[in-house]
N, C-alpha and C positions, 0 to 999 in steps of 0.2 A: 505465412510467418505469424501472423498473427492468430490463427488459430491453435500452433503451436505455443505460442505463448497465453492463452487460454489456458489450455488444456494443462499445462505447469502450474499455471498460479491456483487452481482449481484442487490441483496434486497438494500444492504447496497448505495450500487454504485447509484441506482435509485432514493431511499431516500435523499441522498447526494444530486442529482442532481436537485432535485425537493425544497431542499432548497438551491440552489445554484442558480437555475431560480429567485426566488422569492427576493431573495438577491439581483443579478445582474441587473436582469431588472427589477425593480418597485422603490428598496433603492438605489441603488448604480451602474446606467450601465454606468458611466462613467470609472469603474476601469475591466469590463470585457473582459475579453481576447481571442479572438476568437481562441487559444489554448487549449481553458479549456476543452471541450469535451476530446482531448487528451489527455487531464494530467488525468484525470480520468481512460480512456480506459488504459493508463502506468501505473496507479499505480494500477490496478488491476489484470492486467497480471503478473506485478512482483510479485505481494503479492500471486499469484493463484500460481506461479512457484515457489520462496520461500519455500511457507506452503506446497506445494507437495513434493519438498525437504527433508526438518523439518521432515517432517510426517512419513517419509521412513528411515530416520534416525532414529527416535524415536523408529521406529520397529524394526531394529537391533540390535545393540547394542547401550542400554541404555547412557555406559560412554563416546561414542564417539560423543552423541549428543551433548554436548558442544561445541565439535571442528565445527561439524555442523552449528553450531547455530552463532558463532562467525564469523564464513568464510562467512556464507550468508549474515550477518551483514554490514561486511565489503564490498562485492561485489557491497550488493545493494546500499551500501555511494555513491561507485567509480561508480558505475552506475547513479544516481543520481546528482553526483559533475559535471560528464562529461554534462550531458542534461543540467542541471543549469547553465553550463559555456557556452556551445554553443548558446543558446538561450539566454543568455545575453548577446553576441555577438554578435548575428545577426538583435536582436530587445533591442537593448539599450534604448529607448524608455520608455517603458514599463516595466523596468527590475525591479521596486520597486514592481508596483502590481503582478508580476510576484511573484516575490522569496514570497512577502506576501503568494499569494495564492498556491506556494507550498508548503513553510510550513506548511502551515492550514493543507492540504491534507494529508502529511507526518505526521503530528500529530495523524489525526485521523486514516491513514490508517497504522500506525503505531500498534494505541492502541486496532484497529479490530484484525490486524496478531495478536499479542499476547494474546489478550482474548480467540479467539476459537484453538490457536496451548495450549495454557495450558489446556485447555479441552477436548483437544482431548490427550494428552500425558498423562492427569489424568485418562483417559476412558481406554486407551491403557495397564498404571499402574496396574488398577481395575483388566482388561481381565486377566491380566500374571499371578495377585495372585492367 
């Protein structure tokens, strides 16, 4: 399952980037961040470590995956707050289209983690009955 969920977020990741090209350099290359490949390669490494987390959780005990879920929740904030703060630190500059284009990111890669972790928790459900 997990490599299934790989091999999406990688899909996803590409898709993303191929409208993210088309965006930055043809509409709009003045707000492009020569960061942005990385914020990409971060937020998919989290999201892979995360949902491999989640996943293993959701395998054990069912009631503990809340506390799971909450705790990665939280990690990935603090994870997240710290990169957001350093990098507006060291590139103030830039720190508008920055936080812009992380949010975007976090939105979406936000609403990936969660669509395929409740489908796979649904599938997981299905197996036990």
């Amino acid at each position: 399952m997990l490599k299934t969920f790989i091999i999406k977020i990688l899909s996803f990741s590409l898709i993303l980037s191929a409208i993210s090209f088309v965006l930055f350099y043809l509409l709009i290359p003045q707000y492009y961040l020569q960061v942005f490949p990385f914020l990409i390669v971060f937020f998919v490494a989290l999201t892979i470590g995360v949902h491999l987390v989640l996943t293993r959780a959701g395998k054990k005990e069912i009631r503990q995956f809340s506390t799971y879920f909450m705790g990665s929740i939280t990690a990935k904030l603090f994870i997240y707050l710290i990169f957001i703060i350093i990098y507006v630190f060291t590139d103030r500059e830039n720190a508008v289209p920055f936080l812009l284009t992380f949010l975007c990111l976090y939105i979406l890669f936000t609403f990936f983690e969660t669509y395929y972790l409740l489908g796979d928790l649904k599938k997981e459900q299905n197996q036990v009955s």
